[in-house]
C-alpha positions in Angstrom: 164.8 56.1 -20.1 162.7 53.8 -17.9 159.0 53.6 -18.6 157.8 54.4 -14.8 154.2 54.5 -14.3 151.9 55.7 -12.0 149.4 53.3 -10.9 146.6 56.2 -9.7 143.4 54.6 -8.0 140.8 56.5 -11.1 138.0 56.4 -8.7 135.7 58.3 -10.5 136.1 59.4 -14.1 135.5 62.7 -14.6 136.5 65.9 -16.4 136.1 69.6 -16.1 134.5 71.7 -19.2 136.7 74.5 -18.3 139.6 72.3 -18.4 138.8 71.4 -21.9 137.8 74.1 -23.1 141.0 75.5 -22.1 143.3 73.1 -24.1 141.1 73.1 -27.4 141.9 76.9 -26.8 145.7 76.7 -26.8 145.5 74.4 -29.3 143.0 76.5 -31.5 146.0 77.8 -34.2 145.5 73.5 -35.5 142.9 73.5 -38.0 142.0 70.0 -38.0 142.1 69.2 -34.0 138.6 67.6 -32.7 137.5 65.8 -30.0 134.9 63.5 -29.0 133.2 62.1 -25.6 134.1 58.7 -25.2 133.3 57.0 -21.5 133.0 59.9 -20.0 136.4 62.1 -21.4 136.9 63.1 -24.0 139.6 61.5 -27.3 141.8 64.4 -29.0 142.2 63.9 -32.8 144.2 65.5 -35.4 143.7 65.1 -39.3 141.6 62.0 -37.8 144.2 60.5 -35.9 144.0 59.9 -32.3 147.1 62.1 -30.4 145.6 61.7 -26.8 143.1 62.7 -24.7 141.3 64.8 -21.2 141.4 62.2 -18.3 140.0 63.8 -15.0 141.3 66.8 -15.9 144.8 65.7 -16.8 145.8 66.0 -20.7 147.7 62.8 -21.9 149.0 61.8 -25.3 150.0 58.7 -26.8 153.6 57.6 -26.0 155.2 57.8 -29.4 158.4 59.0 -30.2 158.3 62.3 -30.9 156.4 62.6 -27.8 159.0 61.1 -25.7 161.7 63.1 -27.3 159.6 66.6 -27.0 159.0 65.5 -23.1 161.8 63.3 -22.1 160.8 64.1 -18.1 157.1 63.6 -18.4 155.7 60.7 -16.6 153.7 58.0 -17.5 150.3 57.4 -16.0 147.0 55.6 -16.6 143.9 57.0 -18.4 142.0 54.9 -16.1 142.5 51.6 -14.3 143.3 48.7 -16.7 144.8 50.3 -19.7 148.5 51.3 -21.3 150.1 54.1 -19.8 150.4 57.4 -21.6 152.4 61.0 -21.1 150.9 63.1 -18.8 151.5 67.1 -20.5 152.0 69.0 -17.7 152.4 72.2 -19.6 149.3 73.2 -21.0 150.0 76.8 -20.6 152.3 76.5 -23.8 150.6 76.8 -26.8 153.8 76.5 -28.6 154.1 73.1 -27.1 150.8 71.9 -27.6 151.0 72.8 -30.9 154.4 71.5 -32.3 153.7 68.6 -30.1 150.6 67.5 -31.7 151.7 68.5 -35.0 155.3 66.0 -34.6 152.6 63.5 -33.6 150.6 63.5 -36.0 153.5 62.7 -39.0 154.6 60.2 -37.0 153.9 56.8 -39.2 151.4 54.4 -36.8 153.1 52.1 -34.2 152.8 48.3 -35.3 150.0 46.4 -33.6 151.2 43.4 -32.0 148.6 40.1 -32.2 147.0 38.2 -29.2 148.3 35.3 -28.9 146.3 32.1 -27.6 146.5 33.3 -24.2 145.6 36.6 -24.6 148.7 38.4 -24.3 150.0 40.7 -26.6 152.8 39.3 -29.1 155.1 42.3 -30.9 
């Protein structure tokens, strides 16, 4: 699988409340799920870890493996300009997805950081 991305011009960062509203509602059967306003959208957490997040009205979750195996079509696209792309859930509809999704996440063990090196790239 190829990690295509979608380099969207993010104009203007900006987010419905009815949007979010709506997801925290399909997800409301996970008792630790919270989010909090961050730059102007808002940073999905369960059991305290980060899973993903609302960007201009577009839910997106980290790019971890059980993501990518739960999603193997979704697409990769930016938050906003100048960071790492994540997987666009286009089926927000589904609470049975959003909630075995999130829940597979979570348990997943923490992807190594890798270390800048002198140059300001990032070494794995």
């Amino acid at each position: 699988m190829s990690d295509n991305f979608r380099f969207d011009e993010v104009m203007n960062h900006s987010f419905s409340k009815e949007y979010l509203n709506f997801v925290l509602e399909q997800c409301s059967n996970l008792d630790d799920l919270a989010c909090r306003a961050m730059m102007g959208e808002y940073i999905l957490y369960l059991r305290g870890k980060i899973i993903g997040g609302i960007y201009d009205d577009r839910l997106l979750v980290e790019p971890v493996d059980s993501a990518k195996k739960r999603m193997p079509d979704s697409v990769h696209e930016l938050p906003y300009s100048g960071t790492k792309g994540m997987l666009l859930v286009d089926n927000v509809d589904s609470k049975e997805l959003l909630s075995g999704l999130f829940k597979a996440m979570v348990e997943e063990p923490p992807q190594p950081k890798g270390r800048r090196n002198q140059r300001g790239l990032i070494d794995w």
